[in-house]
C-alpha positions as a LaTeX table, in Angstrom:
\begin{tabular}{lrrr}
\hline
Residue & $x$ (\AA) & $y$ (\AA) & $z$ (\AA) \\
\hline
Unk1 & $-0.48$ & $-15.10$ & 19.48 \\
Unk2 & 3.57 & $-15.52$ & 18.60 \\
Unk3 & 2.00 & $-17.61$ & 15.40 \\
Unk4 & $-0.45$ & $-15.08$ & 14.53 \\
Unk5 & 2.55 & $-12.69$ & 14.75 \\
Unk6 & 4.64 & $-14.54$ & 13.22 \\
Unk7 & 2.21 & $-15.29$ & 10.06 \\
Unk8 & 1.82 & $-11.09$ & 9.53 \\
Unk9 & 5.02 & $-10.63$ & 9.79 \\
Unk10 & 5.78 & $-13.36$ & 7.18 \\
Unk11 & 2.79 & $-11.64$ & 4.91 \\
Unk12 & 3.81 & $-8.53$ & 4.95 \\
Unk13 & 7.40 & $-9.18$ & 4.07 \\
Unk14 & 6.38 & $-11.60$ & 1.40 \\
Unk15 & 4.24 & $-8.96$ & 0.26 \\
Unk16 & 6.71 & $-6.26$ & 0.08 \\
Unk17 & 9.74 & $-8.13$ & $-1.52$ \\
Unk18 & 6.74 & $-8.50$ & $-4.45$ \\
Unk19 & 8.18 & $-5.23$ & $-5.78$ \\
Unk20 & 11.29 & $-6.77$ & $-6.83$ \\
Unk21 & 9.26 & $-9.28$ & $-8.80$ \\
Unk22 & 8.51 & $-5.85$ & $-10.88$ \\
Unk23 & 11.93 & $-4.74$ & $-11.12$ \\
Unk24 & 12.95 & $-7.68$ & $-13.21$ \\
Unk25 & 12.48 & $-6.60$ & $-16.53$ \\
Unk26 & 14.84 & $-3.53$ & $-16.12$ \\
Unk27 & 17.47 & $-6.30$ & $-15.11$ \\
Unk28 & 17.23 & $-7.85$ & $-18.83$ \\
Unk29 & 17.11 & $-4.21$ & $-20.37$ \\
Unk30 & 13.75 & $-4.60$ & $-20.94$ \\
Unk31 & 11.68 & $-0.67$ & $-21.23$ \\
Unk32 & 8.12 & $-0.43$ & $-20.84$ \\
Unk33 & 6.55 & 2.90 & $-22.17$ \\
Unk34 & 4.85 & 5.29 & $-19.93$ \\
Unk35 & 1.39 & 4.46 & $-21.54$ \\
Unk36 & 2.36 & 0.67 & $-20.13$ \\
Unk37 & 3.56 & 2.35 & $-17.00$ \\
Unk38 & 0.85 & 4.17 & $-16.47$ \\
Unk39 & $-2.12$ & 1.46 & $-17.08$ \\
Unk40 & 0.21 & $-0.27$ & $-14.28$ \\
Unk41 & $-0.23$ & 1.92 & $-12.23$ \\
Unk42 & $-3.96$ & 2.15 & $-12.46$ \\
Unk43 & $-3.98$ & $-1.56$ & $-11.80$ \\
Unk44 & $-2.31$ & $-1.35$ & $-8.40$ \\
Unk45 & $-4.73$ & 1.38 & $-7.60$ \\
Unk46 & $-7.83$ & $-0.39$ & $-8.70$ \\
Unk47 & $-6.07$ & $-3.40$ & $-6.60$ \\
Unk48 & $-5.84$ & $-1.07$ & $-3.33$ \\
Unk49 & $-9.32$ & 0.34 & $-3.50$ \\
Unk50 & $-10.75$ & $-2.90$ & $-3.73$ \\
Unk51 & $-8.79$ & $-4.62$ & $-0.83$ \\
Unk52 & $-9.45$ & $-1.29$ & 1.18 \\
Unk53 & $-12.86$ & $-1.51$ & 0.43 \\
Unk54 & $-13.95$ & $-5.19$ & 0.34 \\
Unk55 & $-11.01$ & $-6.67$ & 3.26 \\
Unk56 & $-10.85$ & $-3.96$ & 5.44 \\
Unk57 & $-13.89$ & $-1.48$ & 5.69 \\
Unk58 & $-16.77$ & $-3.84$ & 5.19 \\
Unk59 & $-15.42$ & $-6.52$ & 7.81 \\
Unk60 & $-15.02$ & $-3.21$ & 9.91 \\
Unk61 & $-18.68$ & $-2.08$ & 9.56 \\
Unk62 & $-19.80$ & $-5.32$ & 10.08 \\
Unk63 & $-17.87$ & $-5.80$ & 13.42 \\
Unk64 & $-20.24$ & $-6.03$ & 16.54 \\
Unk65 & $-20.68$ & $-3.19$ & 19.11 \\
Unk66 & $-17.83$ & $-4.04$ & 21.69 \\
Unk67 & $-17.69$ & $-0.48$ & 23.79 \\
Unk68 & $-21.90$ & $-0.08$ & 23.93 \\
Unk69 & $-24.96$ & $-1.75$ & 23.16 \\
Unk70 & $-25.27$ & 1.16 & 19.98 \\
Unk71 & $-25.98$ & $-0.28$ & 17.00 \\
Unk72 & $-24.07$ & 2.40 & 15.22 \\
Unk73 & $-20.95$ & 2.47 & 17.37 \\
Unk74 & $-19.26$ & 0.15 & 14.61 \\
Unk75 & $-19.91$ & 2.95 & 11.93 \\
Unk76 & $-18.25$ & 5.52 & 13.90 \\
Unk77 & $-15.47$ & 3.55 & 14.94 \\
Unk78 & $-14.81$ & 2.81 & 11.39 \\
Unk79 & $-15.40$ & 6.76 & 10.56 \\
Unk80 & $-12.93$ & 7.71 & 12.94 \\
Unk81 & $-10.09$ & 5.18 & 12.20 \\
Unk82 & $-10.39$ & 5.97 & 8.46 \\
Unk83 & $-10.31$ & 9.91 & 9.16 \\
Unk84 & $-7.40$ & 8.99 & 11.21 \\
Unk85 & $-5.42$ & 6.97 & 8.50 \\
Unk86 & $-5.97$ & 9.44 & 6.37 \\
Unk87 & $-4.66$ & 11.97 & 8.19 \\
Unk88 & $-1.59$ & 10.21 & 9.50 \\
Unk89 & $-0.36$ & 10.08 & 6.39 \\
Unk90 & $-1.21$ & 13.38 & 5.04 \\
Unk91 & 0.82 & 14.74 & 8.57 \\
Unk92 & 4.24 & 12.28 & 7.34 \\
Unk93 & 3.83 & 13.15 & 3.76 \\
Unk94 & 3.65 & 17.04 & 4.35 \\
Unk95 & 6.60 & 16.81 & 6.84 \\
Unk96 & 8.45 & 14.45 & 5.77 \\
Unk97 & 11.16 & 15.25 & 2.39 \\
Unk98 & 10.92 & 12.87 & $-0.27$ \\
Unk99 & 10.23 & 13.20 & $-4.10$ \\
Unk100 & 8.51 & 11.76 & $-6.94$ \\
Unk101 & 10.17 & 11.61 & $-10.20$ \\
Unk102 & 7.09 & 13.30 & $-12.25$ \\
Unk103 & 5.82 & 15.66 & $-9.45$ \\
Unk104 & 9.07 & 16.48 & $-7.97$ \\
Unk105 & 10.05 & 17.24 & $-4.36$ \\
Unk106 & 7.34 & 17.41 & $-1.53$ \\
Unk107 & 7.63 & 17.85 & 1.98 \\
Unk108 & 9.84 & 20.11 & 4.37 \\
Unk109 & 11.97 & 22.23 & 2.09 \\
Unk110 & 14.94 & 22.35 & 4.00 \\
Unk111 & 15.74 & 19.15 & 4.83 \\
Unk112 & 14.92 & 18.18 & 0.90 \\
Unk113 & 17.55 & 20.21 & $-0.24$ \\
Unk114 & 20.22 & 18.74 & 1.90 \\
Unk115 & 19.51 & 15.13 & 0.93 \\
Unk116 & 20.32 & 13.53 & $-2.07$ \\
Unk117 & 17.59 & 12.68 & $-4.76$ \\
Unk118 & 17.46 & 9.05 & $-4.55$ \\
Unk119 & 16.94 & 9.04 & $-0.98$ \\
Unk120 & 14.10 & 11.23 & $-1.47$ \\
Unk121 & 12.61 & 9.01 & $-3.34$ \\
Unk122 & 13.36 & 5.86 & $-1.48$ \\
Unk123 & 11.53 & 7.92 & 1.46 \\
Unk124 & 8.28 & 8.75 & $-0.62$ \\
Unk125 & 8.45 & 5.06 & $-1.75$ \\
Unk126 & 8.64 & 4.06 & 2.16 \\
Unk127 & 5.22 & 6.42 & 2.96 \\
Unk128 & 3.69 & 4.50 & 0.48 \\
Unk129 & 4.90 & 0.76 & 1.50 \\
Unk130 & 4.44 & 1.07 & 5.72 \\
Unk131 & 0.22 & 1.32 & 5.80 \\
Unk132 & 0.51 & $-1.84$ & 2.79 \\
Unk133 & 2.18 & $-3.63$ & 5.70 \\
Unk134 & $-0.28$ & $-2.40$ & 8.59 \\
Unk135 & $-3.23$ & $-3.60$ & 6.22 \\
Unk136 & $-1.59$ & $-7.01$ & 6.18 \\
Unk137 & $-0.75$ & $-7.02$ & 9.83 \\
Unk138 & $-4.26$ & $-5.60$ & 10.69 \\
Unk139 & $-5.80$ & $-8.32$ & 8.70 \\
Unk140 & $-4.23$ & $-11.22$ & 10.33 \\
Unk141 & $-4.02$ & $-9.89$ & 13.51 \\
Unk142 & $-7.91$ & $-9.97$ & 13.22 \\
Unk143 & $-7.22$ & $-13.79$ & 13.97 \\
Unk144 & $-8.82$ & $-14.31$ & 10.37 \\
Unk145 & $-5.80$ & $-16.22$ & 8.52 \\
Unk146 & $-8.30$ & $-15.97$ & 5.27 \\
Unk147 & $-8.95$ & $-12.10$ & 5.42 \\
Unk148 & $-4.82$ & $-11.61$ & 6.21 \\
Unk149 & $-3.95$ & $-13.83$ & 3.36 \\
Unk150 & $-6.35$ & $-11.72$ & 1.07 \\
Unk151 & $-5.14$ & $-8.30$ & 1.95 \\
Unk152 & $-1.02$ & $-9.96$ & 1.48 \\
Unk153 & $-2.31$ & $-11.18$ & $-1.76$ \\
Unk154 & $-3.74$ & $-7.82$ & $-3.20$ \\
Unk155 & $-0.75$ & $-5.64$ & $-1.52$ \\
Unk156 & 1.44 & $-7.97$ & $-3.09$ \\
Unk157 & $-0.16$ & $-7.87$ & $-6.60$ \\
Unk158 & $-0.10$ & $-4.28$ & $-6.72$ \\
Unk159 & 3.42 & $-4.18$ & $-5.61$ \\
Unk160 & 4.84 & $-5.65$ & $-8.47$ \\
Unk161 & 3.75 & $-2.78$ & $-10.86$ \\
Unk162 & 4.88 & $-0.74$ & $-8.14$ \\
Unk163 & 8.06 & $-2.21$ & $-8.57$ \\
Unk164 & 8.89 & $-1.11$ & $-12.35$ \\
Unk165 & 7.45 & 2.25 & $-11.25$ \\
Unk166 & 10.33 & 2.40 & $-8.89$ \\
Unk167 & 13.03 & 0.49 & $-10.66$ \\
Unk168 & 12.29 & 2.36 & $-14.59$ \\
Unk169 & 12.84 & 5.43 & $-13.54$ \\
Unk170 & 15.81 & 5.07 & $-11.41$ \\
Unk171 & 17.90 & 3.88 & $-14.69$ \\
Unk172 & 16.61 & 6.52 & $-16.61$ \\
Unk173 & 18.17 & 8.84 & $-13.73$ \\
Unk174 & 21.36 & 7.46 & $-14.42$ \\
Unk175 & 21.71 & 4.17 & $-11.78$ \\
Unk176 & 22.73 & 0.19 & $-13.07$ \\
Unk177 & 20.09 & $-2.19$ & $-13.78$ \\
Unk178 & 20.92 & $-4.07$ & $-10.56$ \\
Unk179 & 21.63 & $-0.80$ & $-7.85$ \\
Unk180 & 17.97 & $-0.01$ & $-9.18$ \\
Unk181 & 16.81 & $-3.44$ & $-9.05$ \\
Unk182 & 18.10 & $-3.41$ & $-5.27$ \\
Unk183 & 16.86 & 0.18 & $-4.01$ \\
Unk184 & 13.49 & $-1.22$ & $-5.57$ \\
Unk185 & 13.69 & $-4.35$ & $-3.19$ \\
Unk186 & 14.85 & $-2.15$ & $-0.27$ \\
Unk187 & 11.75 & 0.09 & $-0.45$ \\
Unk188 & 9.58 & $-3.03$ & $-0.23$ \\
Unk189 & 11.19 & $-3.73$ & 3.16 \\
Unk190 & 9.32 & $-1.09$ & 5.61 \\
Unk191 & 6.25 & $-3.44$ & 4.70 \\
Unk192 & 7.28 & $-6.07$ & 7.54 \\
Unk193 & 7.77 & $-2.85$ & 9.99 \\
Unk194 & 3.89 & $-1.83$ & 9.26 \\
Unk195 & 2.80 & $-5.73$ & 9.45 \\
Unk196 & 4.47 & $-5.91$ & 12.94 \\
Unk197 & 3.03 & $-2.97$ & 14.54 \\
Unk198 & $-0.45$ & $-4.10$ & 12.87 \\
Unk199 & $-1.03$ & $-7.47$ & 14.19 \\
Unk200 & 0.88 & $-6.80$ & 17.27 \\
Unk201 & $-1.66$ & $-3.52$ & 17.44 \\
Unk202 & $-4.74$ & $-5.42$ & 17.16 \\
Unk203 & $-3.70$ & $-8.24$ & 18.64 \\
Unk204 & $-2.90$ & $-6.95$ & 22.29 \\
Unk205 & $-5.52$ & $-4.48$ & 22.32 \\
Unk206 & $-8.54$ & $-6.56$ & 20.69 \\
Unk207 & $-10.88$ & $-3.76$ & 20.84 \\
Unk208 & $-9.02$ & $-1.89$ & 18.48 \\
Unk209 & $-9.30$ & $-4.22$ & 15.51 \\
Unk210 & $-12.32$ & $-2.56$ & 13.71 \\
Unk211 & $-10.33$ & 0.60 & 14.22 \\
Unk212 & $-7.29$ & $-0.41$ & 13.06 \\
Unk213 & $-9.23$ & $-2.08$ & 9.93 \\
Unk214 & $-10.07$ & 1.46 & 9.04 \\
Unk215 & $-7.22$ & 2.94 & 9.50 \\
Unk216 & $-5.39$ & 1.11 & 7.45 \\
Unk217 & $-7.77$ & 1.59 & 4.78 \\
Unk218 & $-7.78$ & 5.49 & 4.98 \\
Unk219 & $-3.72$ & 5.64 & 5.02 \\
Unk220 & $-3.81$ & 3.07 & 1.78 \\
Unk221 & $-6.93$ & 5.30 & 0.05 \\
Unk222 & $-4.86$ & 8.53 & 0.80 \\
Unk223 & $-2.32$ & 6.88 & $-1.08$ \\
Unk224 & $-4.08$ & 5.99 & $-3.68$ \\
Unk225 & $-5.66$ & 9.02 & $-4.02$ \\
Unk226 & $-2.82$ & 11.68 & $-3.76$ \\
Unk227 & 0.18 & 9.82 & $-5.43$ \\
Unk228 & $-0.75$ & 7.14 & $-7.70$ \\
Unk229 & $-3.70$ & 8.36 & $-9.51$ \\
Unk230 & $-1.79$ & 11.49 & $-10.24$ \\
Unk231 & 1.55 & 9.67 & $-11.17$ \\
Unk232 & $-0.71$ & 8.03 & $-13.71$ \\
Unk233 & $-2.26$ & 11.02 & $-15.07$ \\
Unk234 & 0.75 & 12.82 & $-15.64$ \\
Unk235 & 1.45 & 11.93 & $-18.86$ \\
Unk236 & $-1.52$ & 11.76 & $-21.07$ \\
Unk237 & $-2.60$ & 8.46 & $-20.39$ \\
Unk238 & $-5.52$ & 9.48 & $-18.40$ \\
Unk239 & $-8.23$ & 6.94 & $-20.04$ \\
Unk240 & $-5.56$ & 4.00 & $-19.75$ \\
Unk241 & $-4.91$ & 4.22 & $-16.51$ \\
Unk242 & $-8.77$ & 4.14 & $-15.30$ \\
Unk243 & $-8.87$ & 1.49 & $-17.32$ \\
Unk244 & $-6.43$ & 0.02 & $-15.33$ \\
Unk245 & $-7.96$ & 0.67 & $-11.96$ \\
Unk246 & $-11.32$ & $-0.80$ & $-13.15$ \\
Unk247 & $-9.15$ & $-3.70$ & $-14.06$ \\
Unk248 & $-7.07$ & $-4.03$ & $-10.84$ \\
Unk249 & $-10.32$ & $-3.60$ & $-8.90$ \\
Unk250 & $-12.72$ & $-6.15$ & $-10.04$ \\
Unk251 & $-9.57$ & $-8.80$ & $-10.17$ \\
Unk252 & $-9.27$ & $-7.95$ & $-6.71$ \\
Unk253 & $-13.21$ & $-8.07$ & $-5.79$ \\
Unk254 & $-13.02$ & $-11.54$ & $-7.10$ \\
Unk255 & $-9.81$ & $-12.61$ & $-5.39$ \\
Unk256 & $-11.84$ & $-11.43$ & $-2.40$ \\
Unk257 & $-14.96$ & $-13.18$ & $-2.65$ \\
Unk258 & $-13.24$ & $-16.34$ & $-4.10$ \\
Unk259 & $-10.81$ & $-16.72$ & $-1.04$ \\
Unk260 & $-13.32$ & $-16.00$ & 1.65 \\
Unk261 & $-15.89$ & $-18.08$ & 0.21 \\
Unk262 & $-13.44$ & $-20.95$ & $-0.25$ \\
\hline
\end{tabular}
């Protein structure tokens, strides 16, 4: 077990320091345009709809009945934890203040208007980052060092454009190469947090692995769904950016297949 933890913990924070991996080119002065940006973008989408899909809902639905004999007690359990990802982060991104440097300020009003902009958006960054590390943790706290390495791989990946989405627009907004460079790192570090709670999660309570599969997947596809997709669109670059997701999601499907079939 302390290995198992040990190795999802190591994942997930390998996986989330991946962001400052994208932050590099602002460090050399380097600008990317927003069509760039944006295609990006739609590559860590297409990246977290595959590993949602492909390492965390099929292996979920494929699970055998543990609670019954049902044959279909897999299906619900994978329904339910899903539902319930989704709606755990819905709950923290409707409460919680943070902001998005296209869409603005979201969240409890109040409290946004007494906290400074940056840490608004360090805190939307952090919503985003925490079910990437509970994928990672669920995946190796499965016991299956092959699936967990997968899902590290593809959270990593698509936290690297992630990364100069985070670390662009901070200089724009007025902050040095390297205080953006850092806050981008920084928001990559709530990934080990997620990665803990996951394998430690699935791994005391073994029942709950199928469920916590799905979960995670449902918190990463509400993501995907109500902030990154959007970010992308914002700016005209619509075709682009599916372009992108197509692209991030059959490099991913293959990464998949290629990895467990090794």
């Amino acid at each position: 077990m302390d290995s198992i933890l040990f190795l999802g913990v190591l994942a997930s924070l390998a996986a989330g320091t991946a962001t400052s991996i994208g932050a590099i080119p602002v460090l050399f002065n380097r600008e990317i345009s927003d069509r760039a940006l944006d295609i990006m973008l739609g590559f860590a989408a297409g990246v977290m709809l595959a590993a949602s899909a492909f390492s965390l809902l099929v292996p979920a639905l494929d699970m055998e009945p543990i609670y019954t004999s049902w044959v279909l007690e897999p299906v619900m359990i994978t329904v339910l934890g899903f539902i319930s990802g989704g709606l755990f982060i819905h709950l923290i991104d409707r409460w919680a203040p943070h902001q998005h440097f296209i869409s603005g300020p979201e969240g409890s009003e109040n409290i946004s208007k007494r906290l400074a902009a940056t840490w608004l958006f360090v805190i939307a960054i952090t919503i985003h980052n925490f079910p990437e590390g509970l994928a990672v943790g669920v995946g190796f706290g499965s016991g299956n060092v092959a699936m967990g390495t997968t899902i590290a791989l593809a959270i990593g990946l698509q936290n690297i454009p992630e990364g100069t989405a985070v670390a662009l627009p901070l200089v724009r907004e007025g902050y040095s190469r390297f205080n953006a460079f850092k806050i981008t790192l920084a928001t990559g570090l709530v990934e080990p947090i997620g990665g803990l709670i996951g394998v430690a999660a699935v791994t005391i309570a073994t029942g709950m692995l199928g469920f916590g599969m799905a979960f995670a997947a449902g918190a990463m596809i509400f993501v995907v769904s109500d902030e990154i997709i959007p970010e992308s669109h914002r700016k005209g670059h619509e075709r682009p950016a599916t372009f992108g997701i197509i692209l991030g999601f059959v490099v991913m499907m293959f990464l998949d297949n290629f990895i467990s079939g090794a």
